[in-house]
N, C-alpha and C positions, 0 to 999 in steps of 0.2 A: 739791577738795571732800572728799576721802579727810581731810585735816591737819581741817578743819573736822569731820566726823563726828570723827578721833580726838578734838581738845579738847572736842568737846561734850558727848559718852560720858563722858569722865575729869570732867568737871565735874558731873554730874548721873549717874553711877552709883548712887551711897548712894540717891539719891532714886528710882532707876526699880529697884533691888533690894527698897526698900520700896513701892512701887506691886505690883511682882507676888508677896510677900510677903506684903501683905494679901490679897489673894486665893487665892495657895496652902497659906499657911501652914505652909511648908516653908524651911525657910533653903538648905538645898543647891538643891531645886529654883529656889529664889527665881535662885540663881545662876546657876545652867544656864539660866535661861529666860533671865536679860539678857545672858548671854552671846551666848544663839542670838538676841537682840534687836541686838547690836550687829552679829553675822554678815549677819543680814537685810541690815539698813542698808547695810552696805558693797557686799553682791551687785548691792542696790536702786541704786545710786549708780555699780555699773560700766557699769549701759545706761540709766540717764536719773539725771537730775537730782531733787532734793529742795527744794522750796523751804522751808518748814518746817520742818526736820532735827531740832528737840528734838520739837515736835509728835508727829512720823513716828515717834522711840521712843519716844515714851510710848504713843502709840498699838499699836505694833507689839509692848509687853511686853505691856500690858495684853489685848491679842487673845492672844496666846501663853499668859498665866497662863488665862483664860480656855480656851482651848482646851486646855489642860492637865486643867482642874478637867473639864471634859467627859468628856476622855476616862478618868479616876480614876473616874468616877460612871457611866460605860457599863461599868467594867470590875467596880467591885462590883459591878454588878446582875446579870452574870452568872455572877461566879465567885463561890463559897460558901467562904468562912474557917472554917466550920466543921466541916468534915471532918478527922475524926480522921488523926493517923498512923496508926492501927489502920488504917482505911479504905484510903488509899494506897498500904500495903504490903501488901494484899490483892488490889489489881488485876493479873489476871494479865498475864505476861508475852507480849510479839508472837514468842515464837517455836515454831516447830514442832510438833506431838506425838512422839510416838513410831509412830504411827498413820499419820500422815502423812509421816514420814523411811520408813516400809514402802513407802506408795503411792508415792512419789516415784520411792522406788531401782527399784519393779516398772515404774513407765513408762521412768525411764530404761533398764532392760534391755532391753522391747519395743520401746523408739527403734535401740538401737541393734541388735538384732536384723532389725528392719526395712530400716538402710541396708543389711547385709550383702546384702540378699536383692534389691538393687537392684545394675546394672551399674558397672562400677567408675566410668568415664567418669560417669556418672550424680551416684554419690557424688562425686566431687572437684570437677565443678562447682560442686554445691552447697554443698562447706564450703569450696573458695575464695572463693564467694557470700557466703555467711550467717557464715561463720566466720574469714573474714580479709581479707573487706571487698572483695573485686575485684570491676572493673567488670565485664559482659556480654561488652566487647569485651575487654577482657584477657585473661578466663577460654577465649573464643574464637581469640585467637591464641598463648595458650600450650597448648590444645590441638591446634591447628591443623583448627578444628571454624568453622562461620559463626556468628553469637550468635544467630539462631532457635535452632538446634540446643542451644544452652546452655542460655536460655530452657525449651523442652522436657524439658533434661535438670533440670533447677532443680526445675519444675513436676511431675512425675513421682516426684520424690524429695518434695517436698512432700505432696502428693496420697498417697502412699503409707504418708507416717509418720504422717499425718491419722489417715486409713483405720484402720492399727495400733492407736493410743492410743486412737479409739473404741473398738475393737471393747473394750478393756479399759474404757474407761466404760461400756459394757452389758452387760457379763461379770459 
């Protein structure tokens, strides 16, 4: 069936190039769309059959040019061509202020001021935890602790640096 879609494709290209031409009125696109018309066809033909096979691509550009032109005409109507370069190179940038590279560096100091002041056991659970991905039980029998204990030590360290970083959001 595969030999049959090719000879029927190779015989009625030019004509299904012009079928979704008329309606997109684009030559490249014209091509790309009977391209993904013959692609169809073949996918369609690897889990069932076609009885109509010239039918099935005319019909299958012409839905594709169609579905094309759709989607051209949902996409002006939201996006505006008439925005200046001036305009576009006036939208600021997603990075940082200066303001914020302040506030960032003051939390990360109270972060890390915070682990200090928690017990060491504490700290290391948690950034073998949070920081280099070990299980409960792992971090439990490399330190030769039960994984409650880890758990608690985890929680605690958590709970703690919370606690911290507010106090500096209400400060």
């Amino acid at each position: 069936m595969l030999a049959a879609l090719n000879a029927i494709f190779a015989i009625h290209r030019r004509s299904l190039l012009w079928t979704v031409m008329r309606i997109v009125r684009d030559p490249q696109t014209a091509e790309d769309l009977a391209q993904e018309t013959y692609v169809k066809a073949h996918n369609a033909l690897e889990v069932t059959s076609i009885e109509h096979l010239e039918s099935y691509l005319y019909q299958t550009a012409r839905n594709l040019a169609l579905d094309h032109k759709r989607r051209c005409k949902t996409r002006q109507t939201f996006e505006n061509s008439e925005i200046s370069q001036e305009d576009i190179e006036s939208v600021a940038l997603d990075v940082s202020s200066a303001e914020q590279e302040l506030i960032e560096q003051e939390r990360q100091r109270l972060f890390e001021e915070a682990l200090l002041e928690l017990p060491v056991r504490a700290r290391t659970a948690w950034a073998l935890s949070h920081v280099d991905g070990w299980t409960y039980q792992q971090i439990a029998e490399h330190l030769n602790v039960s994984r409650n204990t880890v758990y608690n030590d985890v929680k605690l360290v958590i709970g703690h640096c919370r606690d911290a970083l507010a106090r500096l959001e209400r400060g």
